[in-house]
C-alpha positions in Angstrom: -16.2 6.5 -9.2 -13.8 4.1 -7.7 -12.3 0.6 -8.4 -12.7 -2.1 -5.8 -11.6 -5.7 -4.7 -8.1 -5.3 -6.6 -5.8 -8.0 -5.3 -3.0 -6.8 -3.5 -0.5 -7.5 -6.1 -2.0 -5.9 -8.8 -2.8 -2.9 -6.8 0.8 -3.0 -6.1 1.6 -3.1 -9.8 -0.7 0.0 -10.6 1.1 1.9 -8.4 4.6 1.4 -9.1 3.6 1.2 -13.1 1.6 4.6 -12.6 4.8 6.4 -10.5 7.2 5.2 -14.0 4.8 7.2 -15.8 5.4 10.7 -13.8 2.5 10.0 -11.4 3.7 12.1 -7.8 2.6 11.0 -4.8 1.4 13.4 -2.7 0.7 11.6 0.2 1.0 8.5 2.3 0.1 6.3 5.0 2.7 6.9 7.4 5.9 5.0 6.4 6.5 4.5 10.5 3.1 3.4 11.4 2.5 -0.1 13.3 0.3 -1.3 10.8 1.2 0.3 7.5 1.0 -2.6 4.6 -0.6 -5.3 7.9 -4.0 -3.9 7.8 -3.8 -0.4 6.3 -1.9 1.4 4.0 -3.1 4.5 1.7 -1.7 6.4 -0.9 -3.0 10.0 -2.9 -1.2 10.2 -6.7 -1.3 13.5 -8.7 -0.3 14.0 -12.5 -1.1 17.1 -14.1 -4.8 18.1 -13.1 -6.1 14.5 -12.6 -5.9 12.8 -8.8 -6.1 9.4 -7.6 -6.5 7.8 -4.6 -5.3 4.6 -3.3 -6.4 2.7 -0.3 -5.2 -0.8 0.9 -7.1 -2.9 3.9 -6.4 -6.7 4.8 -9.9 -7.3 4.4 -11.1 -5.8 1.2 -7.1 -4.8 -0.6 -7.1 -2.4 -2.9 -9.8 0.5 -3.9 -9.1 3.4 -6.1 -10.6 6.3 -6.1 -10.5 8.7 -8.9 -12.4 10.6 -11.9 -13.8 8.3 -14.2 -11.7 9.1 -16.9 -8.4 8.3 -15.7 -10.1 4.7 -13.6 -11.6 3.6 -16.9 -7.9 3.9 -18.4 -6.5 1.7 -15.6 -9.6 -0.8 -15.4 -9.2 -1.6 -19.0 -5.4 -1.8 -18.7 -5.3 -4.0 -16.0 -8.6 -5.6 -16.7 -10.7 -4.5 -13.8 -14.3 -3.3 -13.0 -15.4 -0.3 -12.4 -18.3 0.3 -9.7 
């Protein structure tokens, strides 16, 4: 299941909200790369057993991927579909 066509700022939001609530991230687009937050930028959270994983393009912004569970908690939150 994933989340898709979140604007950038709200994806933005999600993440910083989700890493004050002892979300780790795990991994990320490189910090040093020519076109990290231009037209690509990814990150992979972790909390407990559940993952999630953010991607960012110019073109389409924000898509999460996750289980269902933990996206239906942020769509309704931040009143998003799910797809």
């Amino acid at each position: 299941m994933k989340l898709v066509d979140i604007k950038t700022e709200t994806g933005n939001q999600i993440l910083e909200d989700l890493l004050s609530e002892g979300w780790k991230k795990t991994r990320e687009y490189s910090p040093v790369a020519f076109d990290k937050g231009i037209d690509f930028d990814s990150y992979e959270l972790k909390k407990d057993n559940s993952k999630l994983k953010f991607k960012w393009t110019n073109w389409f912004e924000w898509e999460i991927f996750g289980e269902e569970n933990e996206l239906q908690i942020i769509a309704k939150k931040y009143d998003l579909s799910a797809k």
